[in-house]
C-alpha positions as CSV (number, residue, x, y, z in Angstrom):
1,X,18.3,5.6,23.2
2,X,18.5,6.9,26.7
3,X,17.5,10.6,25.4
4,X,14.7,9.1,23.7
5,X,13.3,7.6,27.2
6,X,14.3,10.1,29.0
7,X,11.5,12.5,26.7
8,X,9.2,9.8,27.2
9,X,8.8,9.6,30.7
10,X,8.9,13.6,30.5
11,X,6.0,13.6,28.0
12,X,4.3,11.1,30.5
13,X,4.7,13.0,33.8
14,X,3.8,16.6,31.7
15,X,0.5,14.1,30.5
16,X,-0.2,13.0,34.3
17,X,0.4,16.8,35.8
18,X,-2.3,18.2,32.9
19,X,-4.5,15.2,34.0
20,X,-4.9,15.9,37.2
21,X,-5.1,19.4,36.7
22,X,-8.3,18.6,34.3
23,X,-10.0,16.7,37.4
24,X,-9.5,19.9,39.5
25,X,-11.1,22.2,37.3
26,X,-13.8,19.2,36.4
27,X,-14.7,19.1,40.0
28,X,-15.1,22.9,40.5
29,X,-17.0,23.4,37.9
30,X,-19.3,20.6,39.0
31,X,-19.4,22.2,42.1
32,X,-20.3,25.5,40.6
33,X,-23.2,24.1,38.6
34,X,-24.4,22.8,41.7
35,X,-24.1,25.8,43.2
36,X,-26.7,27.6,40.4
37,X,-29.1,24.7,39.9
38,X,-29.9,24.8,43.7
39,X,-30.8,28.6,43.4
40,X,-32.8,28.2,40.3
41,X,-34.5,25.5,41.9
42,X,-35.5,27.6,44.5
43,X,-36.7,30.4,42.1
44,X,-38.5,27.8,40.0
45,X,-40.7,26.6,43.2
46,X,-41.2,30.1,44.3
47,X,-42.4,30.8,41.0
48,X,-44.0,27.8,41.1
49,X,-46.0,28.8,44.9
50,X,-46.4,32.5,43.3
51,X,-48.5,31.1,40.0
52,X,-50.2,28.4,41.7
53,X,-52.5,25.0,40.9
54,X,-55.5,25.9,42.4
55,X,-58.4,23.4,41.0
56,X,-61.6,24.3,39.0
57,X,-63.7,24.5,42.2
58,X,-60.3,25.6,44.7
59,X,-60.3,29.3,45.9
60,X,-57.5,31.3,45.1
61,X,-55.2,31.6,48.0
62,X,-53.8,35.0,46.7
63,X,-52.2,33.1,43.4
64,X,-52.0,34.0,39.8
65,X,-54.3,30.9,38.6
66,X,-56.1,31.5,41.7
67,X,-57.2,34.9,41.6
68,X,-57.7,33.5,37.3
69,X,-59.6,31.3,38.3
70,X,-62.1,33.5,40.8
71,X,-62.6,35.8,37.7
72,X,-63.8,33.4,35.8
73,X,-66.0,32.2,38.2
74,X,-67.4,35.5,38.6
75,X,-68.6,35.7,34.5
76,X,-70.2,32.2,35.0
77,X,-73.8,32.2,35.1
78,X,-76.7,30.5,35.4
79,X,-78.7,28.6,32.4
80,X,-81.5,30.4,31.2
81,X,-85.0,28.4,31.3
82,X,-87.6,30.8,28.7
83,X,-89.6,28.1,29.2
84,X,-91.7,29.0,32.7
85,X,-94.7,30.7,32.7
86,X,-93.2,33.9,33.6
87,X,-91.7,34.6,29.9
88,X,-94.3,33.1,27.8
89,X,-96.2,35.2,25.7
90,X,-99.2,36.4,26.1
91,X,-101.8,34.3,24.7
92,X,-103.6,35.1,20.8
93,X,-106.8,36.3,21.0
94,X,-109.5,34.6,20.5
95,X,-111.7,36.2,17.8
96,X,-109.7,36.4,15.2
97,X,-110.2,40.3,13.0
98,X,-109.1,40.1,9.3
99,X,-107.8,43.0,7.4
100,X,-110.5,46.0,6.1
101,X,-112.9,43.6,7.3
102,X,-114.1,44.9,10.8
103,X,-117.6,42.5,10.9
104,X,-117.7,38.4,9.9
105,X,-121.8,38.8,9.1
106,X,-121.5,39.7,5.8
107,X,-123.0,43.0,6.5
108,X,-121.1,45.4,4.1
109,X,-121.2,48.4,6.3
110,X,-118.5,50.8,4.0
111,X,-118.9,54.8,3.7
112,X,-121.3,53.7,0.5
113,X,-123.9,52.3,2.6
114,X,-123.5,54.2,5.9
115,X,-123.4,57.7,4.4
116,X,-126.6,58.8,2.4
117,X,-124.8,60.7,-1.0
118,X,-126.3,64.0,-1.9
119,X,-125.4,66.6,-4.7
120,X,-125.3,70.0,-3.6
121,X,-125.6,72.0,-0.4
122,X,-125.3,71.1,3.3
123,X,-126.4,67.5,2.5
124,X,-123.5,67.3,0.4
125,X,-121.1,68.2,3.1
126,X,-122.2,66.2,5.6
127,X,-122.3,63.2,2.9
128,X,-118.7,64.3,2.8
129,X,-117.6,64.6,6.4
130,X,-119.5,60.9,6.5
131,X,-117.1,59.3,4.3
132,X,-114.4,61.2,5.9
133,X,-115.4,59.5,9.0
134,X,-116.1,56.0,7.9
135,X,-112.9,55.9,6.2
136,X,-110.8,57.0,9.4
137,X,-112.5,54.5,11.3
138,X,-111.7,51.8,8.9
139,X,-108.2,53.1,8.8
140,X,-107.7,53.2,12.7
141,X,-109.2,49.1,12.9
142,X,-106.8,48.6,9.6
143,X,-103.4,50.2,11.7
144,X,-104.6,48.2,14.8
145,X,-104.2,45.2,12.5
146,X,-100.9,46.1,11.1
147,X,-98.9,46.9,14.5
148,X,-100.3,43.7,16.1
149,X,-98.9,41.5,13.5
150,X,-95.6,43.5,14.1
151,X,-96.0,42.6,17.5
152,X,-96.3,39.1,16.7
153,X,-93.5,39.3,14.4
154,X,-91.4,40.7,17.5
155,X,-92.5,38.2,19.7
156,X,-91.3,35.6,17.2
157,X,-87.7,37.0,17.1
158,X,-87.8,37.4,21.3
159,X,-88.7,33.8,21.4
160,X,-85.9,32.8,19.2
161,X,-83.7,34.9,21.2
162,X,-84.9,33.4,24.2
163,X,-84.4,30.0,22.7
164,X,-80.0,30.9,22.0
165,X,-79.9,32.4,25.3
166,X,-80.8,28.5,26.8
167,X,-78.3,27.1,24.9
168,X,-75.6,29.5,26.0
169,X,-72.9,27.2,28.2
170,X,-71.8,28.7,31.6
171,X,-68.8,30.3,30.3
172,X,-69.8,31.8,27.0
173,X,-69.9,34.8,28.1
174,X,-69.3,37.1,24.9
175,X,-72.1,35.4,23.4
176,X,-74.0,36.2,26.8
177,X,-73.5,39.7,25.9
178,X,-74.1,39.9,22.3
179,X,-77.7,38.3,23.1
180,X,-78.4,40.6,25.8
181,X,-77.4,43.6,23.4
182,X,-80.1,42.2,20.8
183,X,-82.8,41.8,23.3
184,X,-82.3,45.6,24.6
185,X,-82.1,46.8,20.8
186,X,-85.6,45.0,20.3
187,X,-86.5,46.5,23.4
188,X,-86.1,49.4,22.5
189,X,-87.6,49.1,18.9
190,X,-90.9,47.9,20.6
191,X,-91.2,51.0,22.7
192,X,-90.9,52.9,19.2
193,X,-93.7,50.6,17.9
194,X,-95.9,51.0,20.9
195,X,-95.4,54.8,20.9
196,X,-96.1,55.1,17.5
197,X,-99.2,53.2,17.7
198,X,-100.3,55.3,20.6
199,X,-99.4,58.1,18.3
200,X,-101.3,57.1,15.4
201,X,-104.4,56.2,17.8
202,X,-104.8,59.7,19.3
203,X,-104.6,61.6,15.8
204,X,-107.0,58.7,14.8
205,X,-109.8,59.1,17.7
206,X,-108.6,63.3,17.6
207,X,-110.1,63.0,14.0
208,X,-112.6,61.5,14.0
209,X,-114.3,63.6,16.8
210,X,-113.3,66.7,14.8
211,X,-114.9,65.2,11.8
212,X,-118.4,64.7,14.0
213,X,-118.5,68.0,15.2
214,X,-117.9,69.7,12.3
215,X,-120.7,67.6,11.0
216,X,-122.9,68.6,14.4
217,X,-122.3,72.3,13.7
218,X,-123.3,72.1,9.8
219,X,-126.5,70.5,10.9
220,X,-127.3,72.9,13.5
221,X,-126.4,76.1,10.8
222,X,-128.7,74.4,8.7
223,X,-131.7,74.1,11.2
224,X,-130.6,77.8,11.8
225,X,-130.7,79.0,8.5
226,X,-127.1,79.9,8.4
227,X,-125.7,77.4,6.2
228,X,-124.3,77.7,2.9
229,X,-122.7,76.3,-0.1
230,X,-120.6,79.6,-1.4
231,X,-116.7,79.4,-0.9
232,X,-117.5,81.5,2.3
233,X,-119.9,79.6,4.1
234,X,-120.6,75.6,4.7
235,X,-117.9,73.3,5.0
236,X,-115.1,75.4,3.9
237,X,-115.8,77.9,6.3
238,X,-116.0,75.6,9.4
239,X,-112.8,73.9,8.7
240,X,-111.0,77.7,8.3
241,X,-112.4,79.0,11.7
242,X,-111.6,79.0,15.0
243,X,-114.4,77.0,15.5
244,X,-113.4,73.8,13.6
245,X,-109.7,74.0,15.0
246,X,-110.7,74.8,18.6
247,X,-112.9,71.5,18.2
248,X,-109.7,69.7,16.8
249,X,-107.7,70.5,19.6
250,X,-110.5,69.9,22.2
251,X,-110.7,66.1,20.6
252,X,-107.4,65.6,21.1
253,X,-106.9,66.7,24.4
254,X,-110.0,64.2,25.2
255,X,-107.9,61.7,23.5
256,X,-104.5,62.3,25.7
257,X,-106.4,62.6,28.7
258,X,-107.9,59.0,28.2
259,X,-104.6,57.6,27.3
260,X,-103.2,58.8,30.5
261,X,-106.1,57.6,32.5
């Protein structure tokens, strides 16, 4: 019996020793952890000062939001108004010119009526070089026509362009870009149109004036008693020569040296 409480009150002073041995340890390590939170802390807020809360409208005071926050201000623009009279279009005109159909009197004025037909000979030539003429002319109103309702179709697709880049928000700016891109593509595709038109034009006029002095100069062979209808003479001859292609050239130079005036 005495053993017996004798091991007891061992047991219970072992118990109390490893007790207050636990608290020892418990308030070190407390200690310790206090220790590390108070130097995380201290990283956290410099972190905290380095990243930065700088408002919508604050500047950036050298932070990461900050300096974030100036860039984006930068891509912001301002809304787009294609409404003022500085991007409107020009206005239509007003007489309106239909297709192959040059006069609204009803006068019928086609290489038929304007050219007096002839069989054989110089007459027959120059009833030739007529039509040739009538037909260019009608074909030069005709192209006018047809690259002015590609302009229109253009200005269409401007204005509609025009239209998305008012709607764009302030910060959109990718879709900023992709609408500028379009409008410097159709740019560019108008210049093509309007040089190809003035293309078109010259050879047109350039033509035509080859086509009247080749008629001139069969006339005047004619009064002269030079003309004729072998494969030598006449037209065919005219058109071969120096003559006919020295006129050529001559009508289009006139026609560049308009253009550039």
């Amino acid at each position: 019996m005495n053993m017996l409480t004798h091991q007891d009150a061992t047991a219970r002073r072992l118990a109390m020793v490893l007790f207050v041995m636990g608290l020892g340890a418990m308030g070190s390590a407390q200690a310790q952890w206090r220790v590390i939170d108070n130097a995380a802390n201290t990283k956290l807020q410099d972190m905290n000062g380095r990243i930065g809360t700088t408002s919508a409208n604050g500047n950036g005071n050298g932070t990461v939001n900050g300096n974030l926050r100036e860039l984006y201000q930068q891509q912001v623009f301002e809304s787009f108004n294609g409404n003022n009279d500085d991007s409107k279009a020009a206005p239509e005109p007003e007489e309106k010119l239909q297709h192959a159909q040059p006069t609204q009197s009803g006068v019928n004025m086609n290489a038929d009526n304007r050219c007096k037909q002839a069989s054989s000979g110089v007459a027959q030539q120059q009833y030739q070089l007529c039509r040739e003429i009538v037909n260019t002319e009608l074909a030069k109103y005709n192209y006018s026509l047809k690259m002015y309702e590609v302009t229109t179709q253009r200005q269409r697709y401007l204005d509609e362009l025009k239209r998305q880049r008012g709607g764009i928000r302030s910060h959109e700016v990718g879709k900023l870009q992709d609408n500028t891109n379009r409008i410097l593509l159709l740019m560019s595709q108008m210049e093509i149109d309007r040089q190809q038109q003035q293309t078109y034009m010259d050879a047109y006029v350039a033509r035509i004036g080859y086509l009247q002095e080749a008629s001139k100069t069969l006339a005047q062979q004619a009064l002269d008693g030079k003309g004729s209808s072998g494969p030598g003479g006449g037209l065919g001859g005219i058109i071969g020569g120096a003559v006919g292609i020295g006129t050529l050239k001559v009508a289009l130079d006139a026609a560049q040296s308009r253009r550039r005036n």
